[in-house]
Backbone bond lengths (Angstrom), bond angles and torsions (degrees), N, CA, C in turn:
res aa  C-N    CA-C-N  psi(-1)  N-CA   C-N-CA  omega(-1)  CA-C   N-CA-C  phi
1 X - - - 1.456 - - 1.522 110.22 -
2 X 1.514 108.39 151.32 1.427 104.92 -167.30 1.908 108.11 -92.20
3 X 1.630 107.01 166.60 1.821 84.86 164.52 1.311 110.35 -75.12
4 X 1.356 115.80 162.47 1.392 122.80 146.85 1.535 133.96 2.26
5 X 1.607 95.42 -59.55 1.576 126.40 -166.49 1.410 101.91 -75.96
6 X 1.425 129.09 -13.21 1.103 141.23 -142.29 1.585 104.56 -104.20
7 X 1.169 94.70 -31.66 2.126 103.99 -162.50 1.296 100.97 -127.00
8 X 1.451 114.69 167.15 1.546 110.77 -150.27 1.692 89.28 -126.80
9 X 1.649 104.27 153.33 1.106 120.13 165.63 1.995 103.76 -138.28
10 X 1.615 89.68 108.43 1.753 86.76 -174.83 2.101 100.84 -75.48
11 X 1.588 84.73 148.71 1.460 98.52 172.19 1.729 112.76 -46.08
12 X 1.534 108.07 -29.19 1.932 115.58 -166.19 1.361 112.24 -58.79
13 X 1.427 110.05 -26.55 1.583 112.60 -179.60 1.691 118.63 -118.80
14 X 1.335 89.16 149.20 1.863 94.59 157.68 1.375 140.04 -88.99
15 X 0.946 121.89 165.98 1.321 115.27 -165.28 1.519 120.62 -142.24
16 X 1.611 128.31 162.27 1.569 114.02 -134.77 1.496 68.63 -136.57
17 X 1.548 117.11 146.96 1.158 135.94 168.18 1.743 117.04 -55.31
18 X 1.558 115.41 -22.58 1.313 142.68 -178.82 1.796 103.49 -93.04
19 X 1.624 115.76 7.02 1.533 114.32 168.94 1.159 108.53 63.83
20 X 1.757 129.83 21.84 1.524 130.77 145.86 1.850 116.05 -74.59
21 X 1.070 100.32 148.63 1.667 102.63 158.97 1.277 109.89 -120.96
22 X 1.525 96.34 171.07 1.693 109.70 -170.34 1.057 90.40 -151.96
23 X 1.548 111.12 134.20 1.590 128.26 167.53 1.520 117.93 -131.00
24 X 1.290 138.69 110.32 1.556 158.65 164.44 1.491 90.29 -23.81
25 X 1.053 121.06 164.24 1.687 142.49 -174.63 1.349 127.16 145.71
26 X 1.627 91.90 91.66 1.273 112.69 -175.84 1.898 129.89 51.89
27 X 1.769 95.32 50.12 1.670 93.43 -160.30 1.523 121.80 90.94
28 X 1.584 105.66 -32.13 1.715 105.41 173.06 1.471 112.62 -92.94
29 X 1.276 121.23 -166.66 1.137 131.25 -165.51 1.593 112.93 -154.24
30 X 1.750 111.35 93.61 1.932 98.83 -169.79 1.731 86.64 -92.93
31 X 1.641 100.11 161.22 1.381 115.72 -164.68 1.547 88.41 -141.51
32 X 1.212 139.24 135.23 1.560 168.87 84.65 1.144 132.13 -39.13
33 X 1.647 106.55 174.31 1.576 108.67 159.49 1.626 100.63 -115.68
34 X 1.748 108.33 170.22 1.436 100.86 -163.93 1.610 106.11 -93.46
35 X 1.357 119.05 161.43 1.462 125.82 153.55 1.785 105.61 -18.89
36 X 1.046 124.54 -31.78 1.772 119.58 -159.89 1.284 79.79 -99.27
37 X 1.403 142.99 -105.86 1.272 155.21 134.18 1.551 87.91 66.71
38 X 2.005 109.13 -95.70 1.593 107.62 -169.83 1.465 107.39 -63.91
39 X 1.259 119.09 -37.95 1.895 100.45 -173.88 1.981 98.33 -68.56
40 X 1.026 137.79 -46.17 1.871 117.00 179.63 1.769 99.04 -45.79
41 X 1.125 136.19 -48.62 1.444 149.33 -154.07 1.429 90.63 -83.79
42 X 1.404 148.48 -49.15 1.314 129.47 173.15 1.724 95.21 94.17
43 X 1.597 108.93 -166.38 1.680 97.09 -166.92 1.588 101.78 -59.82
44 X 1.312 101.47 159.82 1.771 105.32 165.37 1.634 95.02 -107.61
45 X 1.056 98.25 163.08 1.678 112.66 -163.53 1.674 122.34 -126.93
46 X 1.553 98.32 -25.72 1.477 145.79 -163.27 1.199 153.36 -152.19
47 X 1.293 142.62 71.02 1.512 144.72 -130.83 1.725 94.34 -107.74
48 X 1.257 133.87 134.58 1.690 126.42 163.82 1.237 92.02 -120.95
49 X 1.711 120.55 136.11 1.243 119.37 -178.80 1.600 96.28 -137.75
50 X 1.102 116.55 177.93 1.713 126.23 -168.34 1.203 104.48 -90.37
51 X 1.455 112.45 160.47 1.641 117.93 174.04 1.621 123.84 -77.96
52 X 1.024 146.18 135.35 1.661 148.21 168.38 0.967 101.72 -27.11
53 X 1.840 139.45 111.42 1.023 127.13 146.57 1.746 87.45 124.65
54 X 1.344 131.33 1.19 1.264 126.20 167.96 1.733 102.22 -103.92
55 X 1.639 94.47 149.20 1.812 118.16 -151.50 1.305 92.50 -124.51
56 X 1.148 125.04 144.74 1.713 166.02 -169.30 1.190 128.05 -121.32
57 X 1.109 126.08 122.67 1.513 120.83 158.22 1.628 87.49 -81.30
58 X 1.579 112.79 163.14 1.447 132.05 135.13 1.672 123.98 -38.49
59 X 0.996 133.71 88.38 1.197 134.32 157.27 1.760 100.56 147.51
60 X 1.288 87.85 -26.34 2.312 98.41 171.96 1.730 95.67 -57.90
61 X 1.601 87.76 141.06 1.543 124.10 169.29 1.275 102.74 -69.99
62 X 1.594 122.99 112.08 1.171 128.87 -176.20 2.263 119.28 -107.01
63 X 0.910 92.97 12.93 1.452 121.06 -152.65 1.499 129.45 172.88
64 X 1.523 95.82 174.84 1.931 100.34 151.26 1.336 88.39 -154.35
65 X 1.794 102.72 172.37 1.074 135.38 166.07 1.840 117.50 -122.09
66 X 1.458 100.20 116.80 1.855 87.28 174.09 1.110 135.37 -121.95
67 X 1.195 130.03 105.67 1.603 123.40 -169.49 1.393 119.68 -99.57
68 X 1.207 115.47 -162.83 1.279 109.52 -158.93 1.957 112.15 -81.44
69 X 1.246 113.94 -10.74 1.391 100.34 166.06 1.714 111.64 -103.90
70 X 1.799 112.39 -20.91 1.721 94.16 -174.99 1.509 80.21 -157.59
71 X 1.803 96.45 174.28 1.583 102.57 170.90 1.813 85.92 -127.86
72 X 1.617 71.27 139.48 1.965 89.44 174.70 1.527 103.29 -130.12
73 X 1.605 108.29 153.09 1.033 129.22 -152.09 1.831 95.26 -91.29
74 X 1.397 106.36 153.01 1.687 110.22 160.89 1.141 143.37 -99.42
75 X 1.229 128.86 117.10 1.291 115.60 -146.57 1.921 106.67 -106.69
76 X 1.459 114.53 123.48 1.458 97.20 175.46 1.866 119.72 -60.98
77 X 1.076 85.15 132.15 1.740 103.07 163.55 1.453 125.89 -42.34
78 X 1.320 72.27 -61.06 2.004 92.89 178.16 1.426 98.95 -140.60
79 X 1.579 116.78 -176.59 1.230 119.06 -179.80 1.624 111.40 -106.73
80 X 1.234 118.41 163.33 1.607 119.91 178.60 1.433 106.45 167.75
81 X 0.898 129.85 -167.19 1.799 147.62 -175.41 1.462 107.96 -131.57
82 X 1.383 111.61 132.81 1.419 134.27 -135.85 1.918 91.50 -94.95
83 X 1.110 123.74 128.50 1.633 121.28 -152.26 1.599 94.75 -127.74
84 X 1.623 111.46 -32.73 1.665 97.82 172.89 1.971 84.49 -158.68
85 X 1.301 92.58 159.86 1.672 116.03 150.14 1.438 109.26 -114.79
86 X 1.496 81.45 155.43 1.505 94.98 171.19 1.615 124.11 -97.25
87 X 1.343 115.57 76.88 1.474 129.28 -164.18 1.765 117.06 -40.71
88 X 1.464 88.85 -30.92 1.872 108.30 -160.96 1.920 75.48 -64.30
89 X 0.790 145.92 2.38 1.724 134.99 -173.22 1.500 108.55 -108.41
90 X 1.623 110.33 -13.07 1.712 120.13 154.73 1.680 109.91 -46.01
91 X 1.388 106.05 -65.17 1.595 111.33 -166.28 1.365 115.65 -81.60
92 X 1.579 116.26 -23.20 1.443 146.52 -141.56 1.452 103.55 -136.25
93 X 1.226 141.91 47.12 0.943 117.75 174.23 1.697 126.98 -90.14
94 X 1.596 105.43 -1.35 1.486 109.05 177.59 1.950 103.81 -72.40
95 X 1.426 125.38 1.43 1.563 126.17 -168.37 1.861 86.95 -76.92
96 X 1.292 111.04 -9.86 1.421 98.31 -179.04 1.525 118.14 -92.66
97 X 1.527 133.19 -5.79 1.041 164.20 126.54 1.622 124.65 -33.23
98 X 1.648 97.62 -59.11 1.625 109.76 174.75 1.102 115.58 -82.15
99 X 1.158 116.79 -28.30 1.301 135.43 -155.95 1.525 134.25 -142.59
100 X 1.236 118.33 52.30 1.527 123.34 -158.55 1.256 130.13 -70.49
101 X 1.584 111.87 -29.92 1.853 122.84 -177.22 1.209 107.17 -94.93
102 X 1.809 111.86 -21.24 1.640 96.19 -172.94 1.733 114.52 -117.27
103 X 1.758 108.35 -67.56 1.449 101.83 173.58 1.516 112.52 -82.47
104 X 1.147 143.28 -10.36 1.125 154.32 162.95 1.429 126.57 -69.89
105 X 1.213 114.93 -13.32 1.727 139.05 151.12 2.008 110.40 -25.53
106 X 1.031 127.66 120.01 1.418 115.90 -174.06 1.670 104.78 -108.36
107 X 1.244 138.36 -45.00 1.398 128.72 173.34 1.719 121.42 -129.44
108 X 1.573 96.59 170.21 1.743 76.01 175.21 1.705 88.64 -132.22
109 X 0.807 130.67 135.42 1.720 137.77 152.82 1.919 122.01 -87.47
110 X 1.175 103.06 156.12 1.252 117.10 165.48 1.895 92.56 -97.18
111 X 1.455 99.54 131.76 1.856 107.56 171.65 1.719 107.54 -61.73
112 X 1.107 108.54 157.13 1.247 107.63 -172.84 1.618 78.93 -99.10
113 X 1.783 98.56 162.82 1.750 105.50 148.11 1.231 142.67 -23.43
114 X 1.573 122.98 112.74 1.269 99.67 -152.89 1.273 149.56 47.33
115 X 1.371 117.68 32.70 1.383 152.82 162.24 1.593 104.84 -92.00
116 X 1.410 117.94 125.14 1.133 142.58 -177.27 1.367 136.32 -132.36
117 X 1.361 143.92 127.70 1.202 115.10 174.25 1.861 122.76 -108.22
118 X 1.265 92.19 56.18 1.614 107.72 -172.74 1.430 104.94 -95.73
119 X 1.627 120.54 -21.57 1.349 132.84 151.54 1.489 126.70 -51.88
120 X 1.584 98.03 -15.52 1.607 89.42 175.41 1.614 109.80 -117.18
121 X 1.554 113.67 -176.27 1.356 126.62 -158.75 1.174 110.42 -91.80
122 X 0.931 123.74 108.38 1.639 115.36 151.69 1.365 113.55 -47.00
123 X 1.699 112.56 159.62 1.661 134.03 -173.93 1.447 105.28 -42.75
124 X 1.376 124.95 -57.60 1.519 123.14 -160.29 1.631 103.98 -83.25
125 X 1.806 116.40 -20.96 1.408 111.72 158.72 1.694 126.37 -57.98
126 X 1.435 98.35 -42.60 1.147 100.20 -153.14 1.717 96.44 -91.60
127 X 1.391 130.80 -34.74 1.433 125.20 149.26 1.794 119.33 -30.28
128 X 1.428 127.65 -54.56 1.133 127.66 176.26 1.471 108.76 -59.78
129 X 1.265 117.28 -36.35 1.434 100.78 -169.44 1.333 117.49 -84.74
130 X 1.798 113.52 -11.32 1.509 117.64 159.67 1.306 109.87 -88.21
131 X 1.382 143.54 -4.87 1.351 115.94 157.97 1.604 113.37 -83.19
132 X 1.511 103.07 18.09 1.867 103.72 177.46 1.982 107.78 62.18
């Protein structure tokens, strides 16, 4: 596992105490796991993601991810209805490893009503709360 100092968390997204991100786009909302997230998890092997058109509260298990020592569950960020997956993570699922903010991205939602992401952390929040 890498340090801290080591793996990146860009300022563009937020971030979920549960090591999801969330990034705004154009009215939508893409959701991941973070740089910290896949390096604790080691290779991923296996991505299960939800169908188009399945809805969330914030804090609902939207998935898993499984790598080679455990499979952990996904937790929504915020709430909304699920508008695309990212399929290329069927054949590909190590792009979430290489690649975490961009091709490694797993869904995008429309926010539900009153769905916000002012609940989540910004970079220098969500860094403090992994150095404990």
């Amino acid at each position: 596992m890498k340090d801290i100092s080591e793996l990146q968390f860009p300022e563009t997204v937020r971030y979920a105490a549960d090591h999801e991100w969330a990034k705004s786009d154009n009215g939508a909302v893409v959701i991941g796991i973070t740089d910290y997230a896949q390096d604790q998890l080691g290779d991923i092997v296996y991505v299960e993601l939800p169908k188009v058109g399945d809805q969330f509260e914030a804090g609902e298990v939207f998935g898993t991810v499984e790598s080679v020592k455990a499979v952990s569950e996904l937790i929504m960020p915020i709430g909304g209805e699920v508008t695309a997956i990212n399929s290329e993570l069927e054949n590909t699922p190590d792009r979430v490893n290489t690649d975490p903010y961009d091709s490694g991205w797993m869904i995008r939602i429309t926010p539900a009503k009153g769905s916000d992401m002012t609940s989540l952390m910004e970079r220098t929040a969500y860094i403090a709360m992994l150095k404990g």
